[in-house]
Every structure is written in structure tokens, then in C-alpha cells.
C-alpha positions as CSV (number, residue, x, y, z in Angstrom):
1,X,24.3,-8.0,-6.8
2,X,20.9,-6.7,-5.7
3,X,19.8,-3.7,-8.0
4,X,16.8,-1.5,-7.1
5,X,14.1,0.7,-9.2
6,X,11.4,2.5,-8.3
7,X,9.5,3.6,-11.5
8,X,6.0,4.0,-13.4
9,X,5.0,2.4,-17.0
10,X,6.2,5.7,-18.8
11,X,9.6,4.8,-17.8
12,X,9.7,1.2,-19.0
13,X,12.0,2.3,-22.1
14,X,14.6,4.4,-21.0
15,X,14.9,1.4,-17.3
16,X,15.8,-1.0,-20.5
17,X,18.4,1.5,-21.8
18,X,19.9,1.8,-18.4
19,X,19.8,-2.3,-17.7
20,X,21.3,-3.0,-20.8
21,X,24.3,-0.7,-20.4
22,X,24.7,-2.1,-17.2
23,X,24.8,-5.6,-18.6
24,X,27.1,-4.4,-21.0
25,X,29.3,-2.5,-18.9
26,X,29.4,-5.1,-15.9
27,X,29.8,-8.7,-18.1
28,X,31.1,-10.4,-14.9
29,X,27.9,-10.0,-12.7
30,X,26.3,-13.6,-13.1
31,X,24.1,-13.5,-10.3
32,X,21.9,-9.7,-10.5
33,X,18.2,-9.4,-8.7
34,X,16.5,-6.5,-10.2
35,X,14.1,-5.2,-7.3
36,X,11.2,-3.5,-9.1
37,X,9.1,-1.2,-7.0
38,X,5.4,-0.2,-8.5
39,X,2.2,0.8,-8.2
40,X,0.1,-0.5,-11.4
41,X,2.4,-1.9,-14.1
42,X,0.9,-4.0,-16.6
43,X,1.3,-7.7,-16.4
44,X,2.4,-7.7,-20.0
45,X,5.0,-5.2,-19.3
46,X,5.9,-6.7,-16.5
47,X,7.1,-10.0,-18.3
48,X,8.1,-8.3,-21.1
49,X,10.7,-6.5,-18.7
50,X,11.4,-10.0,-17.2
51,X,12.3,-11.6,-20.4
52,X,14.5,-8.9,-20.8
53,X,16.5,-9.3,-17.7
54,X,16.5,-13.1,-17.9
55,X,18.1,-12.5,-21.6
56,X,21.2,-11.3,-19.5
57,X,20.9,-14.3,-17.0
58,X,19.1,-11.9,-14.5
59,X,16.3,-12.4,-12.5
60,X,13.3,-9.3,-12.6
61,X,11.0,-9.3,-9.3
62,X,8.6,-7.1,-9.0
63,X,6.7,-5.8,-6.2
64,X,3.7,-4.1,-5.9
65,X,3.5,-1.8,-3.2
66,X,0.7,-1.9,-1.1
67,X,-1.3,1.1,-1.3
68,X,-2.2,0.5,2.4
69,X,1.2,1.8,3.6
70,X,0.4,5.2,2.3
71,X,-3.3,5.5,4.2
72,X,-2.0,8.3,6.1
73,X,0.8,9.8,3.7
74,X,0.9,13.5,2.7
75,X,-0.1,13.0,-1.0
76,X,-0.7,15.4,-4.2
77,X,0.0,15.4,-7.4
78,X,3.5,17.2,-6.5
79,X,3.7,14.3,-4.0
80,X,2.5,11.0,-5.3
81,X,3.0,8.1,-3.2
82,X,5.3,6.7,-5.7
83,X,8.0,9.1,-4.5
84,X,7.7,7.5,-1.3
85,X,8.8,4.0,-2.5
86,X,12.7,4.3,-2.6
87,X,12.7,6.0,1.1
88,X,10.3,3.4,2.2
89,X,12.4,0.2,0.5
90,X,13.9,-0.9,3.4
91,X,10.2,-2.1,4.6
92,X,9.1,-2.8,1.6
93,X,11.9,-5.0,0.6
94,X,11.9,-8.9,1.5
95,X,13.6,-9.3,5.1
96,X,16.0,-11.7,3.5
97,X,17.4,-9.2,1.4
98,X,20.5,-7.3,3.2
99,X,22.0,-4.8,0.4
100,X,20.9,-2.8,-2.2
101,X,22.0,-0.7,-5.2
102,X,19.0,1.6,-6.1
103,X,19.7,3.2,-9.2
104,X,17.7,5.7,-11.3
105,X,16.0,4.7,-15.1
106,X,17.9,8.0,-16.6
107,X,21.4,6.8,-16.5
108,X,24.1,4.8,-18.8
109,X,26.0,2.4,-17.0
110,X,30.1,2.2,-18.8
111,X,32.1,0.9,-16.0
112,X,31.7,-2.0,-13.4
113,X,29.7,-0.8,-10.3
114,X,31.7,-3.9,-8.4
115,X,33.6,-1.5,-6.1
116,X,31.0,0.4,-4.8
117,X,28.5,-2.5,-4.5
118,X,31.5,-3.8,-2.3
119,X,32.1,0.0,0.0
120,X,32.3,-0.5,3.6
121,X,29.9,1.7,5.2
122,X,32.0,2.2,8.2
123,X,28.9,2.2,10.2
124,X,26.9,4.4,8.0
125,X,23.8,3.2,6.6
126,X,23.4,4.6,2.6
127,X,26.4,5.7,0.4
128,X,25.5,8.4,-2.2
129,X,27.3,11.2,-3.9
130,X,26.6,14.8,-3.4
131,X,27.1,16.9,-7.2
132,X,27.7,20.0,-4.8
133,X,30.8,19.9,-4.8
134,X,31.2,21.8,-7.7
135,X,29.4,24.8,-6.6
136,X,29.9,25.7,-2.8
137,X,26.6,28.0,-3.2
138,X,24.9,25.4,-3.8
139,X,25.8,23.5,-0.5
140,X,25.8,27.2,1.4
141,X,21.9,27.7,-0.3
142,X,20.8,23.4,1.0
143,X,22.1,23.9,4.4
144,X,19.9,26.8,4.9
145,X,16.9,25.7,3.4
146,X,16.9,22.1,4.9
147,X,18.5,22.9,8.4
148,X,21.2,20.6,7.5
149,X,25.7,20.7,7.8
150,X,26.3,17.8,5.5
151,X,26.8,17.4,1.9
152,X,23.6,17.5,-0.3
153,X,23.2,14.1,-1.4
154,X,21.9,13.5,-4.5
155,X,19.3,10.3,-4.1
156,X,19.8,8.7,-8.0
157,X,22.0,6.4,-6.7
158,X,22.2,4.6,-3.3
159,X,23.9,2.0,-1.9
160,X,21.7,0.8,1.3
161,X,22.5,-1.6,4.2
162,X,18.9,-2.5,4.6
163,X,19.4,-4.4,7.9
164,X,20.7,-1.1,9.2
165,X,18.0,0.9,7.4
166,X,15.1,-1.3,9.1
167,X,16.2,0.0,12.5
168,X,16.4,3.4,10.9
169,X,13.4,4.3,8.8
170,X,9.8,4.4,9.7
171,X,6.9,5.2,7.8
172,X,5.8,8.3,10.8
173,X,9.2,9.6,10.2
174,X,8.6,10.2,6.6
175,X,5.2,11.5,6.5
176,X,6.1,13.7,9.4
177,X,8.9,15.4,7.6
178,X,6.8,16.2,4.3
179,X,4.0,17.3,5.8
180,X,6.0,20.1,8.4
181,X,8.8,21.0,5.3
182,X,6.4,21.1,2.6
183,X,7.1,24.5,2.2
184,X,11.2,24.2,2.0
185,X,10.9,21.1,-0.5
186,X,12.2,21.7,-3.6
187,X,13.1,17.6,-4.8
188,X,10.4,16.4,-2.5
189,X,11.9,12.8,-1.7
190,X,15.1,14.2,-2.0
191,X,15.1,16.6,0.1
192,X,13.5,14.4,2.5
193,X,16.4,12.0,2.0
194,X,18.8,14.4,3.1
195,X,17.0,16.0,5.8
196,X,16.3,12.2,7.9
197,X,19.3,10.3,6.9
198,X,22.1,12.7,5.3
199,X,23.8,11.6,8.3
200,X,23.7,8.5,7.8
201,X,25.0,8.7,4.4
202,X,28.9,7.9,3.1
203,X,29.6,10.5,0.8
204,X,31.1,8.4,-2.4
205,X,32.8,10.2,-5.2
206,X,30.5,11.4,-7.7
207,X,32.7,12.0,-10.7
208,X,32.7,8.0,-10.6
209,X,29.5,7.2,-9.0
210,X,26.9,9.4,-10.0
211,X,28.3,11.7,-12.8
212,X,25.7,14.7,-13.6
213,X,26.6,15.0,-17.1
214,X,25.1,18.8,-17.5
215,X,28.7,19.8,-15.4
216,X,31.4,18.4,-18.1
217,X,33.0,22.1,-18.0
218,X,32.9,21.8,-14.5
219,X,34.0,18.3,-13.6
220,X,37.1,19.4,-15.9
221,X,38.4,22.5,-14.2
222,X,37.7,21.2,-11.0
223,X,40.6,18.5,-12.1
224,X,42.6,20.4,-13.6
225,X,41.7,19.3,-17.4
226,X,42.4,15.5,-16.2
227,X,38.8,14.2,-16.3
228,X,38.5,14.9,-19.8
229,X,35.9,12.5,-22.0
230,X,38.3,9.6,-22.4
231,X,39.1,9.8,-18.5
232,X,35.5,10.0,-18.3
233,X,34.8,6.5,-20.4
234,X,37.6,5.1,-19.2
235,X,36.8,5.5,-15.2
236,X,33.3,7.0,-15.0
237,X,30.3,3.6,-13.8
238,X,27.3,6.0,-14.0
239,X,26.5,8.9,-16.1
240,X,23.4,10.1,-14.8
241,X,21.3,12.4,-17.3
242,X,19.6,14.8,-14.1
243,X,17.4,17.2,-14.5
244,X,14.2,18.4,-16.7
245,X,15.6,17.9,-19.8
246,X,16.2,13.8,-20.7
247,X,18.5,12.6,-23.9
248,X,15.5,10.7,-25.3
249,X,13.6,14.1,-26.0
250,X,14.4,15.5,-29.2
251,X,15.4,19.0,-28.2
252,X,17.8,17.5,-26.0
253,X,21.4,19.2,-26.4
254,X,24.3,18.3,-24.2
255,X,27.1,16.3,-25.4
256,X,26.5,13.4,-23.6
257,X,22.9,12.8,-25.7
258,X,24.6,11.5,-28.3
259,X,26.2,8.2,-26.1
260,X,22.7,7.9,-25.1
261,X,21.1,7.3,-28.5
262,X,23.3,5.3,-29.3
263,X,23.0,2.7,-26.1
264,X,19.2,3.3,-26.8
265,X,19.6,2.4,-30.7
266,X,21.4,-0.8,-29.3
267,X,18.3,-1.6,-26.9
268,X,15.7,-0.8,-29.3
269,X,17.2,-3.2,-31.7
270,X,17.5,-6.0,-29.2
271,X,13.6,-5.5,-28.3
272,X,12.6,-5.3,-31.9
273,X,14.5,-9.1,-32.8
């Protein structure tokens, strides 16, 4: 299984918290590649991060993107080149690499990610879940904004045919589309995801694959009271922890901060052996 992250030195903890909960909710995956995308992580941190992985029997290779690709890229401090790198993967990526699972630092993996690393595409090229579901305002409200008739996709976890997504994205493409939406961008790469390749995107259940965890109420009405919290343990792979607030902040309140602590209790202790 080839796992991708895309992230900066401040979110070296809380990546450990997310690796080691998918180590420890995915024992049978002997053979994980973490693909680490960055601009200027320390060397230190980077083999500190590397020892980690290889504790698991995983191999950590990082790759420093080449500032050179963004020469002509719409940046600012709202749009830093490193929201680029998970649209850009697919050319950034070694060639020999033909799948990916890019998955956000601010989630808890519970459940084995197996089956979706294994979804057919059906000819699509990413797989992602859209959280609007539970709202259809919210998908009335994107389709307006971004000129689009497809679910909003939410971008914290995708699974990418990069063979497919070589023929598909370009570096023009990208730039193009920040700098004439700038305006309409609200999640900058996001929305950018969405607006180039929502199309291309197999919509994958979200109350499996990419949980939000601020929508417990909601997620339980829309089932009829069935996805309750054991449901939720017992069938959930990936809570994912969206938004401003994050469950290693200590004014952090929803439910679900607890699980978190403890998972990051578990990884602190392992580092500090």
C-alpha cells in the first residue's frame, strides 16, 4: 500500500498520531510506502519520522519538491505553494508508482483501509467522499459558487490512479484555475480539486471513508440512530478531525477529542522510549 502526505514541520506530531493509528488499525499491511511531500523539512526530522515508520516495518521516502515547478504559480500567503503539492502528485511522484492513498495528518485510523485501497475506479481517476451529503444546502451553495453539478468532494482523502492522473493533470491547468477563481475560492486547493477533476472523482462513502467527526448528530439521524458510536468503531477506517479547531488544542470540545488524546498519549509514549 502506497500512502501519501503532503505536510510542513509543524505537523510532524499529529502525521505520527495518524501513522501509528493506522499501524494499529491495519496490522496486516506488511509492505506500506509512506510518500512524503515537502518543502524544507529538517534532516533530523526527517529520519526521526523514518525510524518511526521502519518501527512498523514501513518504508518513509521523502521528496522535496522542487521549487522550480512553481516559477510561475499564483502564490501568497493564502496560497503557498505547498497547497499545490497534493494536486500536483501525480508529476511529482516517481513514474513507477501507479496508486496512491493520500491521506491528511489530522485523522485517526480504527479500521483496515484494505477495501478502498482495492475500489475499482470504473474508469474514474480519484475516489473521495463528499460530507455534503448531510446538508443539501451545502451542495446547492458549491455548485453555484464553483460552476459545478457533482458532489463536493472533500480532498482529506484520495485514492488516485496516478497513471490515469498523469494524462490528466498539468501544472497550466492548475495555475490557470487559481488565478481566474481566486475570487470564488473558499478551500483554495480544494476547491480547485473539485472544480478540474470532480468529474473524475468516484464518490466513496464518507461515513466509512472520510468521517467528519463535527457531524455525529448528523451522521445519526441520517441512519436512522444505526451509526451510533459503537457502529462508528466498529465500521468507521477514518475519522477525520476537519476544520479550524484540531483535538490536540486545548480548547478543543467535540466528543471525538477524547479518542484522539488517547491515540496521541499512545504515540507520545512510543517516541519518548
Amino acid at each position: 500500500m502506497n500512502l501519501l502526505l503532503t505536510l510542513d514541520e509543524n505537523y510532524l506530531l499529529p502525521c505520527k498520531v495518524m501513522l501509528d493509528s493506522f499501524f494499529a488499525g491495519n496490522p496486516r499491511e506488511t509492505d506500506v510506502k509512506v510518500y512524503l511531500l515537502h518543502s524544507q523539512i529538517p534532516a533530523r526530522k526527517l529520519a526521526e519520522l523514518g525510524a518511526f515508520c521502519a518501527d512498523f516495518g514501513a518504508e518513509l521516502r521523502p521528496i522535496a519538491v522542487d521549487p522550480a515547478l512553481f516559477a510561475h504559480a499564483p502564490t501568497s500567503k493564502r496560497y503557498p505553494k505547498e497547497m499545490y503539492y497534493r494536486l500536483l502528485s501525480p508529476l511529482i511522484l516517481p513514474r513507477a508508482v501507479e496508486r496512491v492513498l493520500y491521506l491528511d495528518p489530522d485523522m485517526l485510523i480504527i479500521n483496515p483501509l484494505r477495501p478502498l485501497w482495492e475500489q475499482e475506479l470504473n474508469g474514474n481517476v480519484f475516489a473521495a467522499a463528499s460530507h455534503t451529503g448531510l446538508t443539501e444546502m451545502a451542495n446547492e451553495i458549491n455548485h453555484r459558487r464553483l460552476d459545478t453539478e457533482h458532489e463536493y468532494f472533500n480532498s482529506g482523502v484520495m485514492l488516485i490512479d496516478l497513471k490515469a492522473a498523469r494524462a490528466l493533470v498539468t501544472t497550466e491547468d492548475v495555475f490557470r484555475c487559481v488565478s481566474e477563481h481566486e475570487k470564488e475560492l473558499i478551500l483554495p486547493d480544494q476547491d480547485v480539486f473539485n472544480m478540474l477533476y470532480g468529474k473524475q472523482t468516484l464518490p466513496v462513502e464518507d461515513v466509512l471513508w472520510n468521517y467528519d467527526v463535527r457531524n455525529y448528530s448528523k451522521y445519526l439521524i441520517r441512519s436512522s440512530g444505526r451509526h451510533d458510536l459503537s457502529w462508528v468503531m466498529a465500521n468507521t477506517a477514518v475519522l477525520h478531525f476537519c476544520g479550524k479547531n484540531k483535538p490536540w488544542q486545548a480548547d478543543y470540545k467535540n466528543p471525538f477529542g477524547m479518542l484522539y488524546l488517547h491515540y496521541q498519549n499512545l504515540t507520545v509514549r512510543k517516541l519518548n522510549r
